[in-house]
N, C-alpha and C positions, 0 to 999 in steps of 0.2 A: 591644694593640700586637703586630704580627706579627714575632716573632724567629726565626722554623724554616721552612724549606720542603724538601718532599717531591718531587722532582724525578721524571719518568718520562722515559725514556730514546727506545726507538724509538717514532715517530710524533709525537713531543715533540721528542727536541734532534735526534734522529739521521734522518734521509729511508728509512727501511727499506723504504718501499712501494716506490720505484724500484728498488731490488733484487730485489724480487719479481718488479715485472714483467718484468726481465730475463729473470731465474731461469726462470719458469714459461710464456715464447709457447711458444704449441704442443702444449700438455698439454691434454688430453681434446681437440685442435679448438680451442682458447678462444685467444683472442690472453695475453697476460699482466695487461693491466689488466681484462681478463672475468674470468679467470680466480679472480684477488684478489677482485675484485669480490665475486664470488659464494664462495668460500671465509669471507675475513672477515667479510662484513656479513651475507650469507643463511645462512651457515652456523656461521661462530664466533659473532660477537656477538646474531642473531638465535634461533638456536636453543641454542649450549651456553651463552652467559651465560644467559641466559634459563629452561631449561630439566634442562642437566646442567653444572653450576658445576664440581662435583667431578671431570669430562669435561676442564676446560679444557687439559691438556698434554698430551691422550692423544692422538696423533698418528691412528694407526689409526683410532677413533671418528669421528674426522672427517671420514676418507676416507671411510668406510663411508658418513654423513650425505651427502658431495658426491658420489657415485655415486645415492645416492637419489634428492636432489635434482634429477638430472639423467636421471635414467629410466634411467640405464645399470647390467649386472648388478657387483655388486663384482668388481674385477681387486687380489687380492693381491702380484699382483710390481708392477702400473702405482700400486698404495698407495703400495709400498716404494719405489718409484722416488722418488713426491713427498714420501717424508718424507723420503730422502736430499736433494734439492732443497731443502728447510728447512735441512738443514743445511749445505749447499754455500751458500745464501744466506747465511747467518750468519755462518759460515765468509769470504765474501767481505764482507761489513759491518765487520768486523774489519780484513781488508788495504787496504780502501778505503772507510773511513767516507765518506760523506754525509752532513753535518750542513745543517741547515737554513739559509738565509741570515743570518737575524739572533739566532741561538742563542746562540751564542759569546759576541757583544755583548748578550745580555738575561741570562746567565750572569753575565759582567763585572761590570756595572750593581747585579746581585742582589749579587753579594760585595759592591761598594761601598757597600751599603747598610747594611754589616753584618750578613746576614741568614745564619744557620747554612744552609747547603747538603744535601743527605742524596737524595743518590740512591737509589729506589725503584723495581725493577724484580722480573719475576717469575722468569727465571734471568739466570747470564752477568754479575753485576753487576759483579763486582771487574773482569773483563776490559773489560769496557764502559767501565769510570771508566779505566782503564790504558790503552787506545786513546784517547780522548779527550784525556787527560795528556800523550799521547805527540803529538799532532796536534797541542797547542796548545799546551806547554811550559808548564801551567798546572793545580796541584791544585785545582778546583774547589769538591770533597765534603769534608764533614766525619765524614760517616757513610757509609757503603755498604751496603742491605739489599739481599736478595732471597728468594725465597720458600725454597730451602733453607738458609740462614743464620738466618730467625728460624723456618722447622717450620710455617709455614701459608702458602696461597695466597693471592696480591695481592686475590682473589678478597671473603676473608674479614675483617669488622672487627679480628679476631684480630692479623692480619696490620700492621693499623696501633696497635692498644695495645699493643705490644712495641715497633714501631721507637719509639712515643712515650718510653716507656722507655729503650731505649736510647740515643735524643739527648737525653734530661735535657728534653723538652719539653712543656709542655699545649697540650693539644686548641687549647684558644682562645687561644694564642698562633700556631699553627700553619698554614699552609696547602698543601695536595695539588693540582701542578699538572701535567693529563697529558691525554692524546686518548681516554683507553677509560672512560667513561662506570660502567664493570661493576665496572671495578677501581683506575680513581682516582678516583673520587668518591661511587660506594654505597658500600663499604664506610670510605671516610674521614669521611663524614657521618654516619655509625652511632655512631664514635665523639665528636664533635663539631667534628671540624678543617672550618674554612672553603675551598670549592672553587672550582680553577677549570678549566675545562673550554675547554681548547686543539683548538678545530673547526675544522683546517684545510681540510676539504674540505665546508663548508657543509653536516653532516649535520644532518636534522630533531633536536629536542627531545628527548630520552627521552619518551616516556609515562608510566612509571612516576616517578612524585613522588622517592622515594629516589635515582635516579638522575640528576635534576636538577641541576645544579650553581650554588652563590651565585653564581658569573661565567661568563661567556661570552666567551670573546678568541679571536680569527682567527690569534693567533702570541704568539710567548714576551715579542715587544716591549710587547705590549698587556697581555700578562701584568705585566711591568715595572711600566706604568702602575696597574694595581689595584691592586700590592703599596705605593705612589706613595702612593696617598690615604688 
């Protein structure tokens, strides 16, 4: 019986990617949905999950990767520029959250079911749940983690046998439900909690087996549904 879930925040309740593509037309030539494109999928999730895990918040590193990636020599001010832009994104996700259509309502549904809430995110959690609170006039979490509140990265199983600890919960009462493959669901399946992998832009399968998830839902309503049966 599933009593705990593990909530992830942008890409999951919140629409962070249209703020990016705002954020970023223009930069390198690239419109903002190339842009994204090519930073998160060819560059974050393709090469530092994959590759340098330990990498994953190091802003610079990145940059460095997507100058590679793109034949062009490294420019350290046009770097600085785009991690300031990350933070001007964030920075505007905050004043003018974007949440997903049916989020709110698959949030709701989850409370009503009596299911502990516990949002899991890798920074910015408190703030994240307190914007949301404030949008909906609605304390959602029971728990609020993130990566410097429990000392390891989303990245890491670590990361989920503390928050288990922390919500008083087991593995297999448990379920981790989020859009990044690397970090809601390798490392939650490591430790035994049941997954479900919220795909809302029809991305292929992981290949790697570990990163695979027990469910597959198009959005948090369908998520609903599996928590349901």
């Amino acid at each position: 019986m599933i009593t705990t879930v593990f909530m992830d925040y942008d890409g999951t309740i919140h629409d962070y990617d249209s703020v990016l593509f705002r954020t970023f037309e223009g930069i390198l030539g690239l419109s903002g949905r190339e842009f994204h494109r090519i930073y998160v999928y060819d560059i974050h999730r393709a090469i530092v999950h994959t590759r340098y895990p330990e990498k994953h918040d190091d802003m610079i590193f990145h940059c460095k990767l997507l100058f590679q990636h793109l034949s062009e020599p490294f420019d350290p001010e046009l770097a600085g520029l785009i991690c300031q832009k990350f933070d001007d994104a964030s920075e505007e996700a905050q004043i003018r959250p974007k949440y997903f259509p049916e989020a709110i309502a698959a949030l709701d549904e989850m409370k009503g079911m009596g299911l502990k809430l516990c949002l899991s995110t890798g920074s910015g959690a408190e703030r994240k749940a307190e914007t949301l609170e404030c949008h909906t006039g609605v304390q959602f979490f029971d728990h609020i983690f993130s990566e410097p509140k429990i000392g390891f990265l989303k990245t890491e199983p670590s990361y989920y046998r503390i928050a288990l600890g922390w919500a008083r919960a087991r593995p297999e009462e448990t379920v981790s439900i989020g859009d990044t493959p690397m970090s809601d669901i390798r490392p939650a399946k490591a430790v035994g909690i049941t997954t479900i992998w919220v795909n809302r832009r029809g991305e292929p399968t992981p290949e790697n087996p570990d990163q695979r998830p027990d469910f597959e839902v198009h959005d948090l309503i369908e998520a609903v549904e599996v928590l349901s049966e």
